[in-house]
N, C-alpha and C positions, 0 to 999 in steps of 0.2 A: 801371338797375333792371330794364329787360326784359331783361339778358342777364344777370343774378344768378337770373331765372324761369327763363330758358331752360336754361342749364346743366346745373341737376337733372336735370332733362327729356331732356336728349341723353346725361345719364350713363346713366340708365335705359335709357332704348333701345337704348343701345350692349352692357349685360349683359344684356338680354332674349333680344338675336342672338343674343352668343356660346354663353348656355346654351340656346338651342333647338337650336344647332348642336352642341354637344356631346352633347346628346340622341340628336341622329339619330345620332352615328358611333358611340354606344356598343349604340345599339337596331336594330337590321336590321328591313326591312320586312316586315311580314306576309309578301309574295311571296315575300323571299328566307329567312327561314325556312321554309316549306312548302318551296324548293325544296332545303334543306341538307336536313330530314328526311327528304325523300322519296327523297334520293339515299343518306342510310344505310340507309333501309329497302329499297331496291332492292339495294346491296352485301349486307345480310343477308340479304334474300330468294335471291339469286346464288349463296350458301356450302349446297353439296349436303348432306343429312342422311345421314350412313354410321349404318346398320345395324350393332351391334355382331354381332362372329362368334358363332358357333352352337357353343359349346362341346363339344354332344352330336354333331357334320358333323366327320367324319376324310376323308372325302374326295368333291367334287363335280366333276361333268362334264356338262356342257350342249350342248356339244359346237357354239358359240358362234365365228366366225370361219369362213374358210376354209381351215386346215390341222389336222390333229389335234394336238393338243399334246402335243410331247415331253415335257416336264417330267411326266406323269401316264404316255404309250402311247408304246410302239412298236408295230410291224408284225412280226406273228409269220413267222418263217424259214420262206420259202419251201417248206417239206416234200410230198409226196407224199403222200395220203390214202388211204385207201378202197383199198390194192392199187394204187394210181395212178391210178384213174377220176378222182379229183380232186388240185388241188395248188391249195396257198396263194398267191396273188400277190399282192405290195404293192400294185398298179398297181386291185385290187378294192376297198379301204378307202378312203374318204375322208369328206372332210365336202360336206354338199351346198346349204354358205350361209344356210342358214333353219334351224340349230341342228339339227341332225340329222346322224350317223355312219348313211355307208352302207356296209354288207357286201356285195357282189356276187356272186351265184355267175351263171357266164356259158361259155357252150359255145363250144369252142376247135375249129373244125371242122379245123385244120390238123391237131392234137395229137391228136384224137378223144376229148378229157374235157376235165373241166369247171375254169377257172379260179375262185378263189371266195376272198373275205377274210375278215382273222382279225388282230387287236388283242389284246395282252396288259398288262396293268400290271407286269411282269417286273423288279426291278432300278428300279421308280419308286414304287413303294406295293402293302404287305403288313401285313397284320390279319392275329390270330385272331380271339376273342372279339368279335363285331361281327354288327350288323344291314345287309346288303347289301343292293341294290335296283336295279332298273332298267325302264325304260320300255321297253316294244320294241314294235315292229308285224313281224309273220312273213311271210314270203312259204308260201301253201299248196299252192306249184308243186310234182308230184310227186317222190318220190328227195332232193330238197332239204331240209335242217333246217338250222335255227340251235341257236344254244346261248349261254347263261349259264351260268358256273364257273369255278370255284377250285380252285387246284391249292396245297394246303399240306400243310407237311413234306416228306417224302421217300416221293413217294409210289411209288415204285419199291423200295422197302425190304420185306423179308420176314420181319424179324426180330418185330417187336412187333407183326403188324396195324393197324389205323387210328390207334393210337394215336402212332405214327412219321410217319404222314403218309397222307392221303386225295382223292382226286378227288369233290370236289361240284360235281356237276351242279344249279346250280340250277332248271333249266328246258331240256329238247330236244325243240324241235318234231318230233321224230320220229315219222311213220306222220301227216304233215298233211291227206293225200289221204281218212284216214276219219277227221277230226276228232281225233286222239289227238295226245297228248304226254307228257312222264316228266320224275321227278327222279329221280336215282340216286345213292348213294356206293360208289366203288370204291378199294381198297386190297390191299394185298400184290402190287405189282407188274401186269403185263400178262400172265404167263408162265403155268406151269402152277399156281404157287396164290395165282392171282387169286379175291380175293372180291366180290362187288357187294351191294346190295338196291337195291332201285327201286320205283317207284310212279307207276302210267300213270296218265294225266286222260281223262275225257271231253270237260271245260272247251273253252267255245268261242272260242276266242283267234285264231281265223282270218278275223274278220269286217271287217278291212282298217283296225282300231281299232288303236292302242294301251292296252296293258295291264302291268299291272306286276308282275314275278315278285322276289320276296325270300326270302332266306335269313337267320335269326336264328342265330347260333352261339352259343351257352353252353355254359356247364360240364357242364350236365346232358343238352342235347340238340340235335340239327338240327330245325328248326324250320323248314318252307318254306309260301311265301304265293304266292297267285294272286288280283292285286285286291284285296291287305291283307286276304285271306279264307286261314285257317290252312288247309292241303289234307294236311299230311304231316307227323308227327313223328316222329324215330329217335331214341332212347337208345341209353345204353349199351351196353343187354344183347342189342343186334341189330346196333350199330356204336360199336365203342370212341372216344371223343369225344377229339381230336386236338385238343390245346392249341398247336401249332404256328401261325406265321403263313404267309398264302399270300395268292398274286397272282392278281389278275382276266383268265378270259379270253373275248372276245366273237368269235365265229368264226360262221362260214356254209359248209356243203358238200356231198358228193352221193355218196350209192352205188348200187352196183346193186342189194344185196339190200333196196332200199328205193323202189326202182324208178325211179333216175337212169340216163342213158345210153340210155332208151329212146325213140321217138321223140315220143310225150308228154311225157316229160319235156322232149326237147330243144327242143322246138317253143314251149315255154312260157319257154322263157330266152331272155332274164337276168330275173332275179329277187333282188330285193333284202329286204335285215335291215335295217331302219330301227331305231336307238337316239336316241331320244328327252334321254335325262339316264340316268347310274350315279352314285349315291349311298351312301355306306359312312359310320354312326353308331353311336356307342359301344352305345348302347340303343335299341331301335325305337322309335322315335317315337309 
């Protein structure tokens, strides 16, 4: 009689176990859920957010790493300037680790003139139609200028004027010893029917700042900025507007009739062109 009680009794307890035990292996603990979630939300948190590309960004340079990047510059050929006062040296260009292209110009007291660098985008990247841009800080050592420009078409052509091809100067710290500086466009050549216009600044760009000079190319006209502040515009009907593409050059160097080679001058080198970031967009931003 008491094991006809009992029996019931030990059936039950025995499926009580088993489904408390199947309980647990289909249900994870508190602890070890929190710790499954927490490790997906860490892998998710881990997966970096990309930026999609800037549609309106044809070309950027931050100048990020320690060498210049080929795939964008080369190092412009070693040429003779100025009559020879100055010559281009690869050995002047580089990057100086903390996102910055340095230009050098620096006095060669063996040679008696000045070594000085110079970066082209030549055969790596060419626009017309486009809004150019770059960050630079100048050196306002005397005889010394930098420069910003573009060299597109053929600008050594004599046949069609600017419209075959033009040198825009977007920016030459030229005459920095009395605060001046200039844009220019020249076309038909170097020879005897060379043409220019130009346009000097008082703008104070020598105050050891970075400042940012751009060029807007359109159909209609040259377009140049200092500090995204309009300073200079050419049409047509003063420079025929040159649908051509061309390539970026950043150069640093020295004349005499500017007052390089004198002993001010010399005493004041080396002296560097810091380029901050060049930026090239379909439409100015």
């Amino acid at each position: 009689m008491k094991f006809r009680i009992l029996l019931p009794l030990l059936l039950c307890a025995v499926l009580t176990v088993l489904c408390s035990c199947g309980h647990q292996s289909a249900e994870p603990s508190a602890e070890t859920r929190n710790g499954t979630d927490n490790d997906m939300q860490t892998e998710a948190a881990a997966e970096p957010e990309t930026a999609p590309p800037d549609p309106n960004l044809l070309f950027e340079d931050n100048f990020d790493g320690d060498a210049l990047d080929s795939s964008k510059w080369e190092k412009c050929p070693e040429w003779e300037r100025q009559g020879g006062l100055d010559v281009w040296d690869n050995d002047m260009s580089f990057l100086d680790g903390e996102g910055h292209l340095i230009l050098r110009a620096e006095w060669n007291a063996g040679e008696g003139r000045i070594h000085s660098g110079a970066v082209r985008t030549a055969g790596k990247f060419s626009e017309a139609y486009a809004y150019y841009e770059a960050s630079i800080r100048f050196t306002g050592t005397p005889g010394i200028w930098g420069a910003f420009w573009l060299m597109a078409g053929n600008v050594a052509g004599e046949d069609n004027g600017a419209a075959d091809g033009v040198e825009i100067d977007i920016i030459e710290s030229i005459g920095s010893q009395w605060d001046q500086s200039n844009s220019a466009l020249h076309w038909d050549g170097y020879g005897e029917r060379h043409s220019s216009v130009s346009k000097g600044y008082d703008a104070e760009i020598y105050d050891g700042q970075f400042h940012t000079f751009g060029l807007w190319r359109t159909e209609e006209a040259y377009i140049f900025y200092i500090d995204d502040k309009e300073v200079w515009r050419v049409a047509g009907d003063r420079c025929a507007i040159c649908p051509e593409k061309g390539y970026m050059k950043l150069t640093v160097e020295g004349a005499d009739w500017a007052g390089a080679g004198t002993e001010e001058s010399i005493n004041a080198l080396p002296a560097d062109m810091t380029v901050d970031y060049v930026r090239v967009y379909r439409e100015k931003p």
